[in-house]
N, C-alpha and C positions, 0 to 999 in steps of 0.2 A: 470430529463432529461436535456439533455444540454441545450433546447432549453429556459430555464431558466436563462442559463448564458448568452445568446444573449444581454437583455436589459443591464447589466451590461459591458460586453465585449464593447458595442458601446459607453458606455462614455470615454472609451482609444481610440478611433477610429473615432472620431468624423470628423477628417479633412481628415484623407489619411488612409483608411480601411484597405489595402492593405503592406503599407510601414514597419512597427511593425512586422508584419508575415516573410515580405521578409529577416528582418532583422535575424529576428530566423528562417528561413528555412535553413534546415542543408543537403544543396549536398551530394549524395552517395560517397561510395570511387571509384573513375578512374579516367582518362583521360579528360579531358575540352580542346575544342581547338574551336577558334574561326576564323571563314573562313570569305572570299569573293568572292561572285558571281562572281566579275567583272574578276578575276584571277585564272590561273588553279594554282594545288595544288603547282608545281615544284616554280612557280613563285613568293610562300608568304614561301618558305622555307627559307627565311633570314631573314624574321618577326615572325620565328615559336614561339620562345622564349618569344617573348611579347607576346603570341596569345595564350599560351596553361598554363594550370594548372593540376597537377595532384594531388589529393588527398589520401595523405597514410590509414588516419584514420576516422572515424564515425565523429569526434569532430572535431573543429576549433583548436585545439594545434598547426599546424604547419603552422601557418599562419604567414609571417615574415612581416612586414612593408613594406618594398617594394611590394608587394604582394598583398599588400589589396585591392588594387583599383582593379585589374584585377581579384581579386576573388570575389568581391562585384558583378563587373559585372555579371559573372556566375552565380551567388548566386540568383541574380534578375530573370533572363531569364528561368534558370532552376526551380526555382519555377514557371514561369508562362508556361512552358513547361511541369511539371510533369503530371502524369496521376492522375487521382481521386481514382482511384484502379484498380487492373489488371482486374475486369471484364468491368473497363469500359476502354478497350482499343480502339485504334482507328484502330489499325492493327489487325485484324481478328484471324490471325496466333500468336498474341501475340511476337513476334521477334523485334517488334519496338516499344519501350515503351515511346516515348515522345505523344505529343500532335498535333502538330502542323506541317508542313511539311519543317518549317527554323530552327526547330531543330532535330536531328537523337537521340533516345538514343538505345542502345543496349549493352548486355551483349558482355563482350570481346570476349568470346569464339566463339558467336555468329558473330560476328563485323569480327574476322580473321579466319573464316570458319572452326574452330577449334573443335566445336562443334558433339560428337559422335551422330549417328541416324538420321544426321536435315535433313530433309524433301525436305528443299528449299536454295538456295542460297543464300546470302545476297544482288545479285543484285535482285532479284525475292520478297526480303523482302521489299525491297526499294519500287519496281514499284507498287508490293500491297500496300502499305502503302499509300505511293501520289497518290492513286486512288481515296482514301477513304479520303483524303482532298480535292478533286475537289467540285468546288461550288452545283453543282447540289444536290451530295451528304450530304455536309453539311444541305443544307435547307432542306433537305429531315427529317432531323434530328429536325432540328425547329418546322418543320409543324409537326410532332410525340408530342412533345410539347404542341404545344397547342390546337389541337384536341380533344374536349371535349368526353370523348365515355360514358360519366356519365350521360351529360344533357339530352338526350333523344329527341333534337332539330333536327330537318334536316334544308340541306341547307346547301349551298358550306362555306367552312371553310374560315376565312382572311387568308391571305399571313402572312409569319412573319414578312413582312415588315410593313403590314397593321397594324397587332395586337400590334406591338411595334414602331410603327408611332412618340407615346410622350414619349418614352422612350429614358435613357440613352444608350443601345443596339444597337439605328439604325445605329449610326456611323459605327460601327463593320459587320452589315446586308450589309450595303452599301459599306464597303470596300469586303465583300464578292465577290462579285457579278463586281467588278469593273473589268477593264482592266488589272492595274495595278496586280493585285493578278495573272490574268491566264498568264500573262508575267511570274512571278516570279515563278512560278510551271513548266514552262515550261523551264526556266533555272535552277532551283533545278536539275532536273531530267537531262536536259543534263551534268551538270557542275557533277553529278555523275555517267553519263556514261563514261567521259572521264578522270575523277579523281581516283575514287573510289582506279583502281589495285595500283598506288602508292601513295596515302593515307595510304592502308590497308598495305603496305609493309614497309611504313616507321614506325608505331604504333605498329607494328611486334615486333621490336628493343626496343624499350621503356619498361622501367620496372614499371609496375602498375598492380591492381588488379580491380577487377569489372566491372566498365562502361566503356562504350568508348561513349561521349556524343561531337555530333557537332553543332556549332550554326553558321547559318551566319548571317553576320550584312551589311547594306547596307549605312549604315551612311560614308561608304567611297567614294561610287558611288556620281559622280553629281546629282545634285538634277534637276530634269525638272518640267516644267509642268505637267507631267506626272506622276511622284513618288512626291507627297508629303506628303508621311511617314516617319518618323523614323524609324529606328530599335527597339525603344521603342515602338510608337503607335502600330506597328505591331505586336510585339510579347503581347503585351493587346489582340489587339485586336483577334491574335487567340485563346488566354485563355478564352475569353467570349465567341465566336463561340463555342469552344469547352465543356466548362462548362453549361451553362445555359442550352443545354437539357441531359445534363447529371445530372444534382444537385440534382434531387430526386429521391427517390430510385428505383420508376420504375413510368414509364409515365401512367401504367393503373389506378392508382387516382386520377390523374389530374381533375380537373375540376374548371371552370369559374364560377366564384360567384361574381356578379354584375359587371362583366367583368374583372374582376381579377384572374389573375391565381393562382392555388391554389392545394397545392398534400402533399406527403408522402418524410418528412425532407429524405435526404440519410445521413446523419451522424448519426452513434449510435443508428438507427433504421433500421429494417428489417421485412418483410412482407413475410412470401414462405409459404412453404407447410408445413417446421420443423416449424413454429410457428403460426400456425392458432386460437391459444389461443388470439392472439392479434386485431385480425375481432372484428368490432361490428357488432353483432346478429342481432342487433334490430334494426340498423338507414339505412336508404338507402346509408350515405357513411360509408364501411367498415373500412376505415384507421383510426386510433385511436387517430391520431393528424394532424392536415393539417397548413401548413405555405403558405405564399403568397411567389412568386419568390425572391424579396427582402428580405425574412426574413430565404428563404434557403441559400442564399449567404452569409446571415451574418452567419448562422450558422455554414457554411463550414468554413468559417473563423474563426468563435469563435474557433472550431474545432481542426483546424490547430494550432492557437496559441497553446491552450491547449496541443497539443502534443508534442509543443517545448518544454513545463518546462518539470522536472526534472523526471524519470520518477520511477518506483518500488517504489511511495513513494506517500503518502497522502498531495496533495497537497490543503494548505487553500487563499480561495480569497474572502474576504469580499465584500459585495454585491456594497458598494461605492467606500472605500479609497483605494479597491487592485486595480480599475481600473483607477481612477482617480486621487488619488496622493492626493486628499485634505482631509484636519483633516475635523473631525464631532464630537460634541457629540453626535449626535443623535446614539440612539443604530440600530444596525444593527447584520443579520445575515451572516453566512460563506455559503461558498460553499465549499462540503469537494469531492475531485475529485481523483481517484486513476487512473494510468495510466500504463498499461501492457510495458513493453518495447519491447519484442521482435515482437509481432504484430501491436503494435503504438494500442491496444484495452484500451476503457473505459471501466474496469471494476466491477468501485463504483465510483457511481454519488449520491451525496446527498445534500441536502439542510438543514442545519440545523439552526434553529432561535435560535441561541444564539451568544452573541460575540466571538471574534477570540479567544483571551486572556481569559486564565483559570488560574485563582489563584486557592492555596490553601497555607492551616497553618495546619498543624498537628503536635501537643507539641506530643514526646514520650514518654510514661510513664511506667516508671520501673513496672508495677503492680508486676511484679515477684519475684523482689529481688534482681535480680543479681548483684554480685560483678567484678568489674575490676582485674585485676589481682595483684593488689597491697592491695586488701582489703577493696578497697572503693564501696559505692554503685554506678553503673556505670549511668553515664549521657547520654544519646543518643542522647541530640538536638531535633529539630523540623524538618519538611520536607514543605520549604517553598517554593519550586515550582514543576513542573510538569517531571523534567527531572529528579530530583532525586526520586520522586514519584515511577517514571517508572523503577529507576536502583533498587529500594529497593525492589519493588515487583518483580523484573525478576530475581533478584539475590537472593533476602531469599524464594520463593516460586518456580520459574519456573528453579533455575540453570542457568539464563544467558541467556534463548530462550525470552523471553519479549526483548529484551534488542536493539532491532532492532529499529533505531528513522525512526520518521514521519511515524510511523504507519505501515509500511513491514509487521511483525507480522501477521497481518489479512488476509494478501492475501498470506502469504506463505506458501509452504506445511508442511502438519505436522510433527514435528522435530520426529527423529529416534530416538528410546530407545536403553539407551549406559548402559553398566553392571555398579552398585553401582555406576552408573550419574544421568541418566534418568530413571526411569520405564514406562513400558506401560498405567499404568495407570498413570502416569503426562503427557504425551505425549494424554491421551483421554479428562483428562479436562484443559487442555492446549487450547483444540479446542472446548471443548466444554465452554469455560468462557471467550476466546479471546475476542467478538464481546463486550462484556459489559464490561470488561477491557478498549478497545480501546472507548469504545463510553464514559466513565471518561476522558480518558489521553486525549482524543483530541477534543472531543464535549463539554467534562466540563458537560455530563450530568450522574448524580449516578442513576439513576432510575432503571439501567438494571443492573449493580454489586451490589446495595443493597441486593437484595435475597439469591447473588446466594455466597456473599464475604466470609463471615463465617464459610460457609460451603467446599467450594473447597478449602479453604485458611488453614485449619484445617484439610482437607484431605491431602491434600501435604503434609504438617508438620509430620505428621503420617508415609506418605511414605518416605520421608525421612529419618527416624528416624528408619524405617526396614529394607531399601535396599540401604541408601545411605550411603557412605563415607564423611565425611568431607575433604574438599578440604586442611586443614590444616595437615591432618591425614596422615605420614611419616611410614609404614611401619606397625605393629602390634602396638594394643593400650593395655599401660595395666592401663587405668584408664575409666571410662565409661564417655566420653567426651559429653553432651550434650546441651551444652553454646548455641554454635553455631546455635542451634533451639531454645533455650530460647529467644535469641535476635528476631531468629522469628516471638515466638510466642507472647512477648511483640508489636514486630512493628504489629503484625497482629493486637495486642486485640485494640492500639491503632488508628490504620486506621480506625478500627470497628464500636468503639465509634465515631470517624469523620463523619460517613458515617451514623450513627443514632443519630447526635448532636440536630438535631428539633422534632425528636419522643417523647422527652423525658422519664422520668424513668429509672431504673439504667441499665448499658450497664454492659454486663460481665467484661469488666473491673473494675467496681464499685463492682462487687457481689466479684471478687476474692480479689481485695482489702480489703472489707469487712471481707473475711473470713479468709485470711489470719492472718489481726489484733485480730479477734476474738479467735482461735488458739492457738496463740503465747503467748495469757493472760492465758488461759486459761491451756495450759501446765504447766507452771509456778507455776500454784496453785493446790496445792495437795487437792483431797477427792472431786473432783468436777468432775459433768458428760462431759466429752469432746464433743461430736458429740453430737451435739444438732438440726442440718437438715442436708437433701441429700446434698447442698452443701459444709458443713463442710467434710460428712460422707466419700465423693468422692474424695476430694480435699487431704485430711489428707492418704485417702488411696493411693493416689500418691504419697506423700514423702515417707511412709510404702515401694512401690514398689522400689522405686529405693535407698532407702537407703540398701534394702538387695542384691540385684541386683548388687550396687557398691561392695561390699563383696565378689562376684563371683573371682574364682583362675583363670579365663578362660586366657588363653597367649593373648587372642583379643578381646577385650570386648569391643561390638558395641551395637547398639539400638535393635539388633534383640533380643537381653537377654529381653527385657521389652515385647520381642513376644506372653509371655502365658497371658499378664495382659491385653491385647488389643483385643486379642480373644475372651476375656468371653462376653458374653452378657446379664446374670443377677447377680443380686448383691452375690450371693450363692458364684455362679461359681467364682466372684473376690475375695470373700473371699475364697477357695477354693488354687484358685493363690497362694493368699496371705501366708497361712497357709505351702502351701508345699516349697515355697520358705523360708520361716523361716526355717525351718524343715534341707534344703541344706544346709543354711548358718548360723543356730545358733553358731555356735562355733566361729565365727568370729563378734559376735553382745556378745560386753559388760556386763556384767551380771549386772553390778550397773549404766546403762544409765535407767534414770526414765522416762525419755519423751518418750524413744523410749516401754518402755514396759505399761508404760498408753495408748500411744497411739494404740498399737497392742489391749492390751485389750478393749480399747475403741471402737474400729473397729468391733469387733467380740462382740461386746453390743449391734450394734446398728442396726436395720433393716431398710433400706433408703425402701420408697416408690417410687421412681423412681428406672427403671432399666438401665443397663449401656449402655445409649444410648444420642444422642441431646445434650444437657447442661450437663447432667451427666456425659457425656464423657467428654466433654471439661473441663468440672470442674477436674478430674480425670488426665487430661493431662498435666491442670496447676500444678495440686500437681508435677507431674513426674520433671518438666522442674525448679519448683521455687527453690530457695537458700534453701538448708533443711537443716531443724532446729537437725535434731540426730546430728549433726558433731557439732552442737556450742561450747562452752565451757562454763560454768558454774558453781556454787560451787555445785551444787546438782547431779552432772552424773561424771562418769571416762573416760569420751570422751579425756581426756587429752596424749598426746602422739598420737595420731589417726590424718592424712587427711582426708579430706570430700570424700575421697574413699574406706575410708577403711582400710589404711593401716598406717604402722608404722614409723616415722617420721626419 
């Protein structure tokens, strides 16, 4: 919950809570124009230029130097003028969405009566609005506050003035209530009966989108006895009037606990009737988290900041040095935060105990064989951080959909199945393996990809290899191109092994390596039993598969030819494959290749005790994908004159 980032957010905030926010609070796109009381509209029409800013876009981009200072100003005011959210408006009618009655905001259409259906006029939006700023009103708003309806106490309630007597608040109670304020309402409201029609005609003419947002400043007027406010103190203090009995989600949790106020955070938390799962049953307070008035401010501001960073994206902030800028060793954990953009919603908030920084070393190792295309055995390097990690798995398993940084992936929707790209079924455990995926790449935690790696990693591979085209693949193949999943399925075997380095005992990269060697010796030597277990028996019948397969006359010869060997489900049925696939393509398989007819005979010797399923398969798959041995060349076979497809040199 956020309210966990609170204590961390306060060590960036320690001196000015507020200044940090202001600086990242990002004005809507419209119109900004800054008035004076003391002057009707016609008479600041030669200061307009200094006085008004208009914003093209969402972002700060068009902010030029000369600019800055008059847009800082807006920047300030309008943060302390925005609403908390539209349910908590001040205008009834919702048509006036500032805060405060020295500032106006309203949509444009709404602003030049442009507006199809509107109900009310814009002077009529006005007069409601500055109604609902009059003091009486406001304190009415206070006393709702702190009105305990929990305690079960009678007896007349304090004043908010009483209740927050030693608090930082009274300033703002007491500017309430003062002279000065029902002066300055009572010239708001004239200086917009007599302004308003050419304002609204001159703003006409202007070319801008969204808001039409007014602020008046009074920092121009003589100061008397009588006003000694700022512009500043003012616009504070009606963001505190305004905020502080709005800050929690609703005032019916409130309650005084050793004379401290105390309710239900309004940030990222919600209480209605859609979520009654969130009540406690059992306690006499139902709200499931209570913060003290101080510690919902900060959280609205925690809040706030968070919403300025970056957003569709997993953002990380460690528990000290993200908010406070100083090195530690001490170990510390992340806060990993995802942020909706188009509703400004938190929608993954986590707390995870481990440091920010995820290493890894993963050596890749040829288990398979493969050669480069010059003949050598090929080298693949190692994957020594986290960003290539990421492109290796989205690009040999997922096709490119992983591939999204700082985490998108998890919160996006699931990717569309495109013909021989994507299939439906990569597009199902794509969603179904994201969450453990992302909790490696960006938690640094394997706990939840260990189980599940193997298995979904080795099913892609597979579908691949039936419905997918290689991205290198120009038009009809006529060689049975499978490299490009062997590199796969070596980076898989060796991620694998990474991923059970502390298990110990041999990882299927060790058993293939094993059997591989064992194999290769053993062809070699004539009058000797070849398959000697299920791993040899599976493994050997995968070179079997695809060296007869490579022989096919097919004009396109893709992974789906290896479709009748993937189907079988016991070992019969693969021998069965196996047998009738000989059967098609004997005439194209050497009469005096010795390896390749031991090893047929061998296969059909031997009865494996596993059936073609688990390790069996995988074992079975590596055969399909390794460097195979019928094409070698050797003094004892006539493979001489033949490519490792089959064909004639």
């Amino acid at each position: 919950m956020l309210i966990d980032l609170v204590e961390s957010y306060k060590l960036r905030n320690d001196n000015s809570p507020e200044e940090m926010i202001q600086v990242n609070h990002r004005p809507k796109a419209g119109i900004y124009i800054r008035l004076r009381l003391d002057q009707s509209w016609n008479e600041q029409l030669t200061n307009f230029d200094q006085n008004h800013y208009i914003i093209h876009l969402k972002d700060k981009d068009d902010i030029t130097p000369t600019s800055i200072e008059l847009y800082r100003w807006f920047q300030v005011q309008d943060y302390y003028s925005s609403l908390i959210t539209m349910n908590k408006a001040v205008d009834g009618g919702k048509q006036i969405h500032s805060n405060n009655p020295f500032a106006l905001f309203a949509k444009s259409e709404v602003f030049l009566g442009e507006k199809k259906d509107s109900k009310s006029s814009m002077e009529e939006n006005i007069t409601r609005f500055l109604t609902q700023t009059e003091p009486e009103i406001v304190i009415q708003k206070w006393s709702e506050l702190i009105n305990d309806k929990r305690s079960g106490k009678k007896g007349t309630s304090p004043t908010p003035e009483e209740f927050f007597a030693k608090s930082e608040y009274l300033p703002a109670l007491q500017y309430l209530t003062s002279e000065y304020r029902k002066n300055q309402l009572i010239n708001i409201s004239d200086w917009f009966q007599h302004n308003l029609y050419d304002l609204t005609e001159y703003i006409r003419k202007l070319q801008f989108k969204n808001y039409v947002k007014l602020f008046f400043t009074l920092d121009t007027s003589p100061i008397t006895s009588e006003s000694q406010f700022t512009t500043q103190q003012i616009f504070y203090y009606e963001y505190l009037l305004y905020t502080i009995p709005k800050v929690y989600n609703s005032n019916d949790y409130n309650q005084l606990v050793n004379g401290e106020m105390t309710g239900l955070p309004g940030f990222n938390m919600s209480m209605n009737s859609k979520k009654p799962y969130l009540e406690h049953k059992s306690m006499g307070v139902v709200a499931p988290v209570r913060v003290s008035l101080n510690e919902a401010m900060q959280l609205k501001q925690a809040s706030e900041w968070l919403l300025s960073q970056e957003k569709y994206v997993t953002n990380k902030f460690s528990y000290e040095t993200s908010f406070s800028y100083t090195n530690t060793n001490a170990p510390e954990g992340v806060y990993h935060v995802y942020v909706e953009g188009k509703e400004n919603e938190v929608i993954s908030f986590e707390n995870v105990p481990f440091p920010k920084g995820i290493t890894v070393n993963i050596p890749i190792r040829n288990v398979l064989g493969i050669q480069d295309n010059e003949g050598f055995i090929k080298d693949y390097g190692s994957i020594d951080n986290v960003d290539k990690l990421q492109k290796e798995i989205s690009s040999r398993f997922f096709r490119g959909r992983l591939n999204q940084d700082q985490g998108r992936f998890l919160h996006s929707d699931e990717p569309k199945p495109r013909a021989k790209d994507f299939t439906a079924l990569m597009a199902t455990l794509f969603m179904q393996s994201r969450q453990a995926f992302h909790d490696w790449l960006y938690k640094g935690t394997e706990i939840t990809i260990r189980p599940l790696f193997a298995k979904v990693t080795l099913r892609l591979i597979e579908e691949q290899m039936m419905y997918v085209e290689p991205a290198s693949s120009k038009g009809k193949q006529r060689t049975l191109e499978l490299r490009w999943l062997a590199d796969a399925m070596n980076i898989r075997l060796s991620m694998e092994a990474y991923l059970r380095r502390n298990e110990g005992g041999k990882t299927m990269a060790d058993r293939i390596t094993s059997v591989r060697n064992s194999l290769k010796e053993k062809l070699l030597i004539k009058d000797i039993n070849i398959c000697s277990n299920d791993d040899e028996f599976y493994f050997l019948a995968g070179q079997v598969a695809y060296y007869l397969k490579s022989q096919s006359e097919a004009q396109n010869k893709t992974g789906d030819l290896l479709g009748p060997f993937l189907i079988a489900k016991r070992s019969e049925q693969l021998k069965k494959r196996l047998e009738e696939a000989y059967i098609q393509h004997k005439h194209k398989v050497i009469m005096y290749n010795f390896k390749f007819n031991r090893a047929f005979a061998s296969i059909f010797g031997y009865q494996p005790e596993q059936e073609v399923e688990g390790e069996a398969r995988e074992m079975f798959i590596a055969g399909l994908f390794a460097d195979n041995w019928f094409y070698e060349k050797d003094g004892t076979n006539s493979n001489e004159g033949m490519n490792e497809n089959g064909e004639e040199n």
